[in-house]
One Martini backbone bead per residue (centre of mass of N, CA, C, O) as a GRO file, in nm:
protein
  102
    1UNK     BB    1  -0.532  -0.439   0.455
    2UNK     BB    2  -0.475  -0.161   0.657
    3UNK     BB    3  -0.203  -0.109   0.519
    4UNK     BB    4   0.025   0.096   0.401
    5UNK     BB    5   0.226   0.121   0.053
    6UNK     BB    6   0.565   0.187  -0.081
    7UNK     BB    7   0.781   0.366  -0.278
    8UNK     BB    8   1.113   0.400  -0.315
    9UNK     BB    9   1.178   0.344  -0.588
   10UNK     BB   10   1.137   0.471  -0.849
   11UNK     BB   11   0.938   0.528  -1.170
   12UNK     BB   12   0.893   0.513  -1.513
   13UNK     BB   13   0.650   0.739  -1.655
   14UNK     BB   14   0.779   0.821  -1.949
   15UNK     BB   15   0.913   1.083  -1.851
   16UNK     BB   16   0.837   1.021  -1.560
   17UNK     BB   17   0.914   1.046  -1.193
   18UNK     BB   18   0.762   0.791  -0.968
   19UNK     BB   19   0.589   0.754  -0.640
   20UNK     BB   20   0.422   0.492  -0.475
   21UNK     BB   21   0.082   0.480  -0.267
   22UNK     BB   22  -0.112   0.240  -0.064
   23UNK     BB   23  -0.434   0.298   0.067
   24UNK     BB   24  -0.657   0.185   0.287
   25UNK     BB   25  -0.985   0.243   0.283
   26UNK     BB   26  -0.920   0.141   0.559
   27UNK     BB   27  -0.945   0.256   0.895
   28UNK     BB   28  -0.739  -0.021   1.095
   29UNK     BB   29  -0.537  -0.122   1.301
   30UNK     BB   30  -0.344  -0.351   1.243
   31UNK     BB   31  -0.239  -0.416   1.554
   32UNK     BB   32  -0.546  -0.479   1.677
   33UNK     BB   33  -0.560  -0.757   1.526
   34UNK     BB   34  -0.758  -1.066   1.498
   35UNK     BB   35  -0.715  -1.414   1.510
   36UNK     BB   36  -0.901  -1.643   1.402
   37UNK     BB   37  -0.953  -1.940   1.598
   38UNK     BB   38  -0.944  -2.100   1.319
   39UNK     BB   39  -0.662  -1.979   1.277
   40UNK     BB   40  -0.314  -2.146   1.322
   41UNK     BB   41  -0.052  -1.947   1.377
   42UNK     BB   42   0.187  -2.143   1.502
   43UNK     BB   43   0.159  -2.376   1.292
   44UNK     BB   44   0.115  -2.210   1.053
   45UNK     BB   45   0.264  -2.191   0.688
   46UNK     BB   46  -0.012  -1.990   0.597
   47UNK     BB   47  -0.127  -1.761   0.765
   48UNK     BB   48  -0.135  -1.531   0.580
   49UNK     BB   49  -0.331  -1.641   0.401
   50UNK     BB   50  -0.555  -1.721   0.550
   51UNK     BB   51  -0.612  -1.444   0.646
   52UNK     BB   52  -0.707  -1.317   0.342
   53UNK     BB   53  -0.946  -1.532   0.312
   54UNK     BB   54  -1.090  -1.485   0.533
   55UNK     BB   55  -1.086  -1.124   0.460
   56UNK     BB   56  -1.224  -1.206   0.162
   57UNK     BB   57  -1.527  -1.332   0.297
   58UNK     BB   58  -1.651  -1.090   0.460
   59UNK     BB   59  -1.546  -0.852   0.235
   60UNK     BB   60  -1.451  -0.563   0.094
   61UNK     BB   61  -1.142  -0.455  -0.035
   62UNK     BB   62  -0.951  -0.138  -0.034
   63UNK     BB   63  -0.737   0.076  -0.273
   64UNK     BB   64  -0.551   0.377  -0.290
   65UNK     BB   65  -0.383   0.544  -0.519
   66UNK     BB   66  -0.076   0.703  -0.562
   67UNK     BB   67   0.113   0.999  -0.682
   68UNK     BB   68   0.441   1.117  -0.718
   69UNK     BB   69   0.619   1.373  -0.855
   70UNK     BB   70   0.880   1.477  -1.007
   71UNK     BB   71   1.101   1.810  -0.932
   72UNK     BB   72   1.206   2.020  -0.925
   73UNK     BB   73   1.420   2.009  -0.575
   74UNK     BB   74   1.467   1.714  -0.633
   75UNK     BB   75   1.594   1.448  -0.586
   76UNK     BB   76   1.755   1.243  -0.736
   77UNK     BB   77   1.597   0.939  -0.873
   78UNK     BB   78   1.869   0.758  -0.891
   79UNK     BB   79   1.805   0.774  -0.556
   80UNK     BB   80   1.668   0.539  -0.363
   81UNK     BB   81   1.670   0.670  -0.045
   82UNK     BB   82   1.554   0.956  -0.111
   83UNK     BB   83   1.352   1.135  -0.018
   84UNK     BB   84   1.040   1.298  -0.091
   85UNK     BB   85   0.886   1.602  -0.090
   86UNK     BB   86   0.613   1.722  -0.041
   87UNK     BB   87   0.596   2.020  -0.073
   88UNK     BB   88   0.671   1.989  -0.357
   89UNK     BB   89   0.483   1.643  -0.393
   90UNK     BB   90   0.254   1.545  -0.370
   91UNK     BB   91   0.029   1.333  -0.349
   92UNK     BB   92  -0.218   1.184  -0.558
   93UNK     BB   93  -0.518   1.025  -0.662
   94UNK     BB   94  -0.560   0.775  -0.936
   95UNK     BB   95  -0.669   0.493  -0.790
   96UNK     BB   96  -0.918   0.219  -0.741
   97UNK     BB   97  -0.894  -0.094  -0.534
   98UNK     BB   98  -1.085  -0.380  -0.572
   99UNK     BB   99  -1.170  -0.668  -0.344
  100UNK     BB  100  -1.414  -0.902  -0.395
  101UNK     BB  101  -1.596  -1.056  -0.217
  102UNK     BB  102  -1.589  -1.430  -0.201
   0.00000   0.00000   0.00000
């Protein structure tokens, strides 16, 4: 729920190739997580969705949409492993995903 989730290969939308990026409305180092010792995380083989609804019963939780456009200059998008210079094209915020703390 904290960390940043990308698309490789873009996407048709209209006219345009775009590819999106959801970056978590909370900025907190996944890395740092603890998991809550309600959930048995080495024997449970539902761990992570455990860990979703664990954390999903404690508050709202939001990603902003960005979306990046192609442009002249930038590599062919039928290439889908050639990243895309922000310089020429950066990411732009388009729309904000909020899940209600349930």
């Amino acid at each position: 729920l904290w960390d940043t989730y990308n698309s490789w290969v873009p996407s048709l939308i209209g006219d345009s190739y775009v590819k999106y990026e959801w970056r978590s409305c909370e900025k907190r180092d996944p890395e740092s997580y603890v998991v809550p010792e309600s959930i048995d995380w080495k024997e449970n083989a539902n761990f992570i969705q455990e860990v979703l609804k664990h954390e999903l019963r404690q508050k709202d939780h939001c990603f902003d949409l960005y979306l990046q456009t192609h442009k002249d200059g930038m590599p062919d998008p039928e290439d889908g492993v050639a990243p895309w210079p922000t310089k020429i094209s950066d990411y732009r915020p388009v729309a904000r995903l909020t899940f209600e703390k349930k």
